[in-house]
Structure formats: C-alpha cells, structure tokens
Backbone as XML, in Angstrom:
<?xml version="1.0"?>
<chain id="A" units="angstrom">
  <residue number="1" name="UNK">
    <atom name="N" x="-24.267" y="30.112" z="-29.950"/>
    <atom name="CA" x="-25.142" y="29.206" z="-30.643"/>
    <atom name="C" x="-26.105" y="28.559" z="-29.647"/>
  </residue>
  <residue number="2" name="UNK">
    <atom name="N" x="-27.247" y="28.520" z="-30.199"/>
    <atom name="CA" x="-28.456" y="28.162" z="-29.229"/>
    <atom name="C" x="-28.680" y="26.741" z="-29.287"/>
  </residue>
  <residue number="3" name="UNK">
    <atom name="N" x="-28.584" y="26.230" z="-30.576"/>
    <atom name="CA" x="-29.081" y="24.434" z="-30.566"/>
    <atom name="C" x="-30.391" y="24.708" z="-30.700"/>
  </residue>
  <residue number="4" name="UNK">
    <atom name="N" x="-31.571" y="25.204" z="-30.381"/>
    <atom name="CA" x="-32.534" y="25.355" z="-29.973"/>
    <atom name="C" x="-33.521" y="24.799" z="-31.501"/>
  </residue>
  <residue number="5" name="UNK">
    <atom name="N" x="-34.799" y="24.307" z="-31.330"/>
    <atom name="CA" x="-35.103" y="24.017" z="-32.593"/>
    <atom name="C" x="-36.011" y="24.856" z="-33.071"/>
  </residue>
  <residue number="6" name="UNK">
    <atom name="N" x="-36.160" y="24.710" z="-34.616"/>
    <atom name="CA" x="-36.309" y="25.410" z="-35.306"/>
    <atom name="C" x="-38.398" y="25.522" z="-34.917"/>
  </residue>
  <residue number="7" name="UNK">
    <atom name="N" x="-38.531" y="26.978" z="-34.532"/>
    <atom name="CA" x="-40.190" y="27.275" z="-33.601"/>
    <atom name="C" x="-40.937" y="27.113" z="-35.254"/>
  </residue>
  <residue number="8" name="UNK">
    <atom name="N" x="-42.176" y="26.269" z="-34.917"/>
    <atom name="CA" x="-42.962" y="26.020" z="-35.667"/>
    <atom name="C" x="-44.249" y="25.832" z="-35.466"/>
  </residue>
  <residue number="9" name="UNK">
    <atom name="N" x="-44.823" y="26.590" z="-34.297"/>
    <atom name="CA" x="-45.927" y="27.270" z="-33.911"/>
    <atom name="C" x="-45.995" y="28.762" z="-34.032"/>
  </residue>
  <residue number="10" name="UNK">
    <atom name="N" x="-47.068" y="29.129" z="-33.517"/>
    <atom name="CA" x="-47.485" y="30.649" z="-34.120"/>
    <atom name="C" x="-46.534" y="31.496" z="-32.831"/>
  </residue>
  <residue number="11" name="UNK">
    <atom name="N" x="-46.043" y="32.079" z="-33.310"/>
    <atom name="CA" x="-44.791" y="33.231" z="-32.531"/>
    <atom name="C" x="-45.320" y="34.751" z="-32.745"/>
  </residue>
  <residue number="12" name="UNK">
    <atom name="N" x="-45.608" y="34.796" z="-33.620"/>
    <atom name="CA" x="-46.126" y="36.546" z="-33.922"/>
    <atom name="C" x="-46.983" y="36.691" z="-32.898"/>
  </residue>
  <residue number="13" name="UNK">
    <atom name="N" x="-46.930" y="38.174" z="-32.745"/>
    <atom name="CA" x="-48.002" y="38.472" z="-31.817"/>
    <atom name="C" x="-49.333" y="38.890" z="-32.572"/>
  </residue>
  <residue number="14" name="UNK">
    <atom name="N" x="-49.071" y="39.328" z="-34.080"/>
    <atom name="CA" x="-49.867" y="39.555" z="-34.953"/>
    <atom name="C" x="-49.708" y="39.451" z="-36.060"/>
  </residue>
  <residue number="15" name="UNK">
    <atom name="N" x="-50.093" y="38.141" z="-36.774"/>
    <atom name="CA" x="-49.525" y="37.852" z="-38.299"/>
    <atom name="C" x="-50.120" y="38.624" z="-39.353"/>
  </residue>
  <residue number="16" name="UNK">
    <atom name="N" x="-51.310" y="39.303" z="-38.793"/>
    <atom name="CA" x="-51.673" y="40.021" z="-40.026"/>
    <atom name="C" x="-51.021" y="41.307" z="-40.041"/>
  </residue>
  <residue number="17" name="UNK">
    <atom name="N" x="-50.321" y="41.917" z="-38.965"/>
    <atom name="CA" x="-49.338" y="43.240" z="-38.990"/>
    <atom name="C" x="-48.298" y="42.808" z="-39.711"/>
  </residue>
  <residue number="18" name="UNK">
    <atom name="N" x="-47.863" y="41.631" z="-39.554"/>
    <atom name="CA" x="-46.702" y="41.035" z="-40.307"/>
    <atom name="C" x="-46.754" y="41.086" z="-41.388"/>
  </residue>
  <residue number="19" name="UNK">
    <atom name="N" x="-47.717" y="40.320" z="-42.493"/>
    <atom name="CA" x="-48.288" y="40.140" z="-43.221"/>
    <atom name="C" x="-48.388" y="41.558" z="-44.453"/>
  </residue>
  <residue number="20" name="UNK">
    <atom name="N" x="-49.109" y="42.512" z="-43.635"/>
    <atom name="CA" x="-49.079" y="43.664" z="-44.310"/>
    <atom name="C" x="-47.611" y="44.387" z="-44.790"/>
  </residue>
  <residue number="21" name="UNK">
    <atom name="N" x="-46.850" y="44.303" z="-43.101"/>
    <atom name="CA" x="-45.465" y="44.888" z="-43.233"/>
    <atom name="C" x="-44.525" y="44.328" z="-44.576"/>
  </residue>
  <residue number="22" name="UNK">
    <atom name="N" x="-44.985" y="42.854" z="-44.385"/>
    <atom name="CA" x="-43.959" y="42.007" z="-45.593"/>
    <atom name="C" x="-44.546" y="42.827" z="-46.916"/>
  </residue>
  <residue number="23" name="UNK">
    <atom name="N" x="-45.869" y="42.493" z="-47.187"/>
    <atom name="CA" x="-46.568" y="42.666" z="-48.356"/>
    <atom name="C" x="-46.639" y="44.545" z="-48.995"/>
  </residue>
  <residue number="24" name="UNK">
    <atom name="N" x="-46.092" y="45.358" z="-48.044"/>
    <atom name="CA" x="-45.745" y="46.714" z="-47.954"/>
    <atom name="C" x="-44.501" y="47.149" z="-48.496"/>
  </residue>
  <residue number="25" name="UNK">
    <atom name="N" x="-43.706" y="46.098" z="-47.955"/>
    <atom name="CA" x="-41.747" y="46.398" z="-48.435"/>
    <atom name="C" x="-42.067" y="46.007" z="-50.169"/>
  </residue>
  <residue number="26" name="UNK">
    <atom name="N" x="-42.363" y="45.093" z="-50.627"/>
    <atom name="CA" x="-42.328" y="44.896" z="-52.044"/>
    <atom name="C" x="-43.564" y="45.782" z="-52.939"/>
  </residue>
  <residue number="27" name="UNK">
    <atom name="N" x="-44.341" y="46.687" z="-52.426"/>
    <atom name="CA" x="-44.776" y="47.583" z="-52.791"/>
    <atom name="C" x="-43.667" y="48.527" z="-54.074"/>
  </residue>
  <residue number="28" name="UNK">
    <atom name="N" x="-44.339" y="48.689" z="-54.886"/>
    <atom name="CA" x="-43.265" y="49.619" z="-55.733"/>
    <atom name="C" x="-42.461" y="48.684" z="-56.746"/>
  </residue>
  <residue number="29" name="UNK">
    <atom name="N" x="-41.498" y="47.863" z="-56.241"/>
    <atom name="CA" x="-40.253" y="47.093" z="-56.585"/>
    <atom name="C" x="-40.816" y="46.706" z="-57.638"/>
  </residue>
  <residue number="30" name="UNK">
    <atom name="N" x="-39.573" y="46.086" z="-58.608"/>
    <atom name="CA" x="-39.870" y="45.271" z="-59.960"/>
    <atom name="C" x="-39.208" y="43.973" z="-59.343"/>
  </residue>
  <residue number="31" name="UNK">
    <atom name="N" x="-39.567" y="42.958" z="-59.839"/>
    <atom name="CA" x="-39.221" y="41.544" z="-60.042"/>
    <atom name="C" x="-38.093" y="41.134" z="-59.140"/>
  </residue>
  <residue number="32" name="UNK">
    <atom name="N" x="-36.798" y="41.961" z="-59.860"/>
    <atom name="CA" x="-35.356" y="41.529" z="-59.855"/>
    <atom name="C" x="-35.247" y="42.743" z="-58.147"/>
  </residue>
  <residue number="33" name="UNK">
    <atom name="N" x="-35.958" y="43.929" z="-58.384"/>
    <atom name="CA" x="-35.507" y="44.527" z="-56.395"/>
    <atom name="C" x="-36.308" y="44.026" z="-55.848"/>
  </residue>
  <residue number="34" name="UNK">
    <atom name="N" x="-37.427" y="43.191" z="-55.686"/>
    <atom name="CA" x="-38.474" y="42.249" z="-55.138"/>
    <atom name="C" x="-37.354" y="40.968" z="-54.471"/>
  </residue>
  <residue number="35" name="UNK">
    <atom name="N" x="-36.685" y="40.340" z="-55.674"/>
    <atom name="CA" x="-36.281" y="39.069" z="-54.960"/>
    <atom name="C" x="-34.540" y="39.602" z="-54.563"/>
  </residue>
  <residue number="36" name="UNK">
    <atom name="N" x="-34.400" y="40.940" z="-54.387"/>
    <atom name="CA" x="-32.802" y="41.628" z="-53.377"/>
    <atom name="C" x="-33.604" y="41.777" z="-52.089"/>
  </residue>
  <residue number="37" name="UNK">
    <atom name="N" x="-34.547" y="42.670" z="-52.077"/>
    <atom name="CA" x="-35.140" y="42.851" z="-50.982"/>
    <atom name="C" x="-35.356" y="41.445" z="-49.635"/>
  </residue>
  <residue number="38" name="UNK">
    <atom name="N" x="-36.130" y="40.138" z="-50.605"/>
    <atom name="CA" x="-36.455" y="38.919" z="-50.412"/>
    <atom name="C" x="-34.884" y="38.001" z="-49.535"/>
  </residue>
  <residue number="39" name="UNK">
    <atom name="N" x="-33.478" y="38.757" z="-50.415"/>
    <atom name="CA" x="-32.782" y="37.876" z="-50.150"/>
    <atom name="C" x="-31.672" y="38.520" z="-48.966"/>
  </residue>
  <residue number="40" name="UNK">
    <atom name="N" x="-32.055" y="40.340" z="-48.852"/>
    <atom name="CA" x="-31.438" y="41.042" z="-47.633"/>
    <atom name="C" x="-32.494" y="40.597" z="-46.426"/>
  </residue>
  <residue number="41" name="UNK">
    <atom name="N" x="-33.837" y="40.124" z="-46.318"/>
    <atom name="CA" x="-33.634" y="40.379" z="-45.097"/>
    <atom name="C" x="-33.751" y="38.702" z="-44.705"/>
  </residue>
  <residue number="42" name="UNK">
    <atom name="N" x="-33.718" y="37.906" z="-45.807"/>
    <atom name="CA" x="-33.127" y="36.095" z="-45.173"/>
    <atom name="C" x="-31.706" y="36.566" z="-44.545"/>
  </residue>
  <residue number="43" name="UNK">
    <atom name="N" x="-30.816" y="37.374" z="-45.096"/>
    <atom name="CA" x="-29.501" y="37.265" z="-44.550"/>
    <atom name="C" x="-29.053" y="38.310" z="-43.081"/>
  </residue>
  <residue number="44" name="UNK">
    <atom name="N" x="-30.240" y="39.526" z="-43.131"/>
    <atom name="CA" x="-30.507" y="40.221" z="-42.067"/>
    <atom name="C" x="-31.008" y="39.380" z="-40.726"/>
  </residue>
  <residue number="45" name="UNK">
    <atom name="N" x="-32.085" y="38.610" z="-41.271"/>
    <atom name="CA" x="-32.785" y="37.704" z="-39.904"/>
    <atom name="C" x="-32.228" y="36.305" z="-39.622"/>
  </residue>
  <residue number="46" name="UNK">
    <atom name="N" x="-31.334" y="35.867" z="-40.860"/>
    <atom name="CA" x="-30.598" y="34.740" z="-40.710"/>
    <atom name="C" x="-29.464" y="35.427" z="-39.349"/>
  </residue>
  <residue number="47" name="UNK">
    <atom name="N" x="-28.746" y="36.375" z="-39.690"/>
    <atom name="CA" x="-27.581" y="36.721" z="-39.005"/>
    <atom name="C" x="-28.012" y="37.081" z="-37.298"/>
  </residue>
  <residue number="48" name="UNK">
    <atom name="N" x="-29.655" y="37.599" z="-37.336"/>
    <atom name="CA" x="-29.599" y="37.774" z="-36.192"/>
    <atom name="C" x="-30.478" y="36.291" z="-35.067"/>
  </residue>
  <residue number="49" name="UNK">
    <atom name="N" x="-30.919" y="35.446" z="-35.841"/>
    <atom name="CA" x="-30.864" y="34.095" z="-35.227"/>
    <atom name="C" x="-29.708" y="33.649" z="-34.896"/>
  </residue>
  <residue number="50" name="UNK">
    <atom name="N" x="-28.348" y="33.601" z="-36.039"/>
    <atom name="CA" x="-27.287" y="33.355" z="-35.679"/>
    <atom name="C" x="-27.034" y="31.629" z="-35.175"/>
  </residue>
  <residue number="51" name="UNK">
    <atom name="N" x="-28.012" y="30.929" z="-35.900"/>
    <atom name="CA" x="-27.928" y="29.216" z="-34.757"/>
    <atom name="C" x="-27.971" y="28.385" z="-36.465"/>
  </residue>
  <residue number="52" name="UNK">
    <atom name="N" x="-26.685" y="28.315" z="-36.456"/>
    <atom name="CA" x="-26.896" y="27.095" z="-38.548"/>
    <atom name="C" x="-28.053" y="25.850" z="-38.422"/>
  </residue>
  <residue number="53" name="UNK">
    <atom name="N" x="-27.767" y="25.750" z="-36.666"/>
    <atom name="CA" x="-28.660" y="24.072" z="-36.663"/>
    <atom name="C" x="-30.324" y="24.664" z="-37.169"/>
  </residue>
  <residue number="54" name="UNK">
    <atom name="N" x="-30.726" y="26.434" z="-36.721"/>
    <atom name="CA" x="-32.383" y="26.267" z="-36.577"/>
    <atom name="C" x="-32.215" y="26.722" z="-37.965"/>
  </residue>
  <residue number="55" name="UNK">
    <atom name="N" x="-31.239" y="27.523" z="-39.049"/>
    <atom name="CA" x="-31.009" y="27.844" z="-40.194"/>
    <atom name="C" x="-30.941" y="26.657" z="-41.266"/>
  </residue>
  <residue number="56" name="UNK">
    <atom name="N" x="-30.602" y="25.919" z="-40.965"/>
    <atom name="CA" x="-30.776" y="24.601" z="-41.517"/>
    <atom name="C" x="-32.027" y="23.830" z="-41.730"/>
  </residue>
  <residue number="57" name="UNK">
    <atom name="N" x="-32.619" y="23.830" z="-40.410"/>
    <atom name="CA" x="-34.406" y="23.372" z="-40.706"/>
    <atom name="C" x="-35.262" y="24.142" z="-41.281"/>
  </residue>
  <residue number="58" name="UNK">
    <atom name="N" x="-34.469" y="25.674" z="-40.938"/>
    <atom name="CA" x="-35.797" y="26.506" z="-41.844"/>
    <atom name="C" x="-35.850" y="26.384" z="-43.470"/>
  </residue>
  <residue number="59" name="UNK">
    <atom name="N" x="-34.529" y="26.062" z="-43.798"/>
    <atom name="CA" x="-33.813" y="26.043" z="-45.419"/>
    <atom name="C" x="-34.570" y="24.624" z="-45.719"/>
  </residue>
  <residue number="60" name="UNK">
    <atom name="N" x="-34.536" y="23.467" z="-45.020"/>
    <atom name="CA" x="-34.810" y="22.600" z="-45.663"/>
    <atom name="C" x="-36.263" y="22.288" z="-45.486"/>
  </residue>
  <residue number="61" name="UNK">
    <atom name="N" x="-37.010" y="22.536" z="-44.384"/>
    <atom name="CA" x="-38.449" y="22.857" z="-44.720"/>
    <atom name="C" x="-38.798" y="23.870" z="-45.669"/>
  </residue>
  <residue number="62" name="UNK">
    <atom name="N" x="-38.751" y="25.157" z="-45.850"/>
    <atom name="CA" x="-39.057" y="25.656" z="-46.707"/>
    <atom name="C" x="-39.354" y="25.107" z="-47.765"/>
  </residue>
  <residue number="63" name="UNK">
    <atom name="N" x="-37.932" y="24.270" z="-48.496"/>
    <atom name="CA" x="-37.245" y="23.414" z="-49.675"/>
    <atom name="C" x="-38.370" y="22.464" z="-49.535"/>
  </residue>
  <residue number="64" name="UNK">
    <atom name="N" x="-39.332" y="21.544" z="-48.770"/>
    <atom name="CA" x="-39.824" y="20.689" z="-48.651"/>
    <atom name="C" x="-41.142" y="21.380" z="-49.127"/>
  </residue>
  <residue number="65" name="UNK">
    <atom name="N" x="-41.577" y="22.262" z="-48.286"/>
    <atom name="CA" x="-42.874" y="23.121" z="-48.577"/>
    <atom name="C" x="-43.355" y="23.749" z="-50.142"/>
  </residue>
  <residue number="66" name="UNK">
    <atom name="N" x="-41.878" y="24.397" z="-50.334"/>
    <atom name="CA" x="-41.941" y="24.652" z="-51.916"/>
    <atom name="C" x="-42.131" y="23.271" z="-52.724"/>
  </residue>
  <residue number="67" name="UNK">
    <atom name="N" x="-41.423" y="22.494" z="-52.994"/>
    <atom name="CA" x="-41.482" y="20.812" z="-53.510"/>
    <atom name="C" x="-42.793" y="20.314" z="-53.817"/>
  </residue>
  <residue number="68" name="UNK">
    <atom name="N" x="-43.973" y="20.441" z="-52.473"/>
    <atom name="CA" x="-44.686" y="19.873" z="-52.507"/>
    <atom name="C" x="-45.440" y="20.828" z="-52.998"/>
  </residue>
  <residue number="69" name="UNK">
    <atom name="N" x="-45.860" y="22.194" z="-53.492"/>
    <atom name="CA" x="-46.682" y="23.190" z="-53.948"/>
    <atom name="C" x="-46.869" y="22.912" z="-55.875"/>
  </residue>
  <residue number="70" name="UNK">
    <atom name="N" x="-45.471" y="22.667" z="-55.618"/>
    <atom name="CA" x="-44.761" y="23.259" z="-57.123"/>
    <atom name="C" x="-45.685" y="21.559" z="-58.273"/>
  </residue>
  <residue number="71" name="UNK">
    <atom name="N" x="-46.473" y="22.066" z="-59.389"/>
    <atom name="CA" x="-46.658" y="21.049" z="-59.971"/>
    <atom name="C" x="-45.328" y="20.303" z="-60.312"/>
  </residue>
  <residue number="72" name="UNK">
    <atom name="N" x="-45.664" y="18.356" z="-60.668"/>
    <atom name="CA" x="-44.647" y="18.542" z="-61.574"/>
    <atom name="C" x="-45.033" y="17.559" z="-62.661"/>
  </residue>
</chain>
C-alpha cells in the first residue's frame, strides 16, 4: 500500500489516445455490456492501483463531480 494521494493533474501522456481507446471499447455494445465493460475495468485498474486510501478519493470525487452535473 502506497498512501500516496489520489494524482489530479494531467498524467496521460496523451488524453486524446486515451480518449479514443475508451470511446473505441464501447463501440458495438448495448447499454447493459457498455456499463460490464465500464465496471471490469474500475475493478481491473482499481486492483492494479491496489492503495483503498487513493480508491477512496477517486470514489468520492467522482460521487462529488457526478452530484454537481446531475440537475436536481
């Protein structure tokens, strides 16, 4: 376990390769293999961070980010 905090500057070396790659995998899929796909590789890239403390900030920012998007 790293402790280390959760990186919230730009890390990619290229977000628009990223970008495409993400926006490429859900190519094809319906709805319901869209959000399996969505939830293998949180648990693929969760497992290989491997740190609950930086898994924890990413879960609850996210949670914060969505919150504030979402009308209500």
């Amino acid at each position: 376990m790293h402790n280390a905090p959760l990186t919230l500057g730009s890390n990619l070396d290229d977000f628009d390769d990223f970008y495409d790659m993400l926006s490429d995998s859900h190519n094809g899929l319906d709805e319901s293999q869209s959000k399996m796909l969505s939830a293998q590789l949180i648990l693929l890239l969760a497992n290989h961070i491997g740190d609950l403390a930086v898994l924890r900030q990413a879960f609850a920012l996210a949670r914060i980010n969505v919150e504030r998007t979402l009308p209500r």
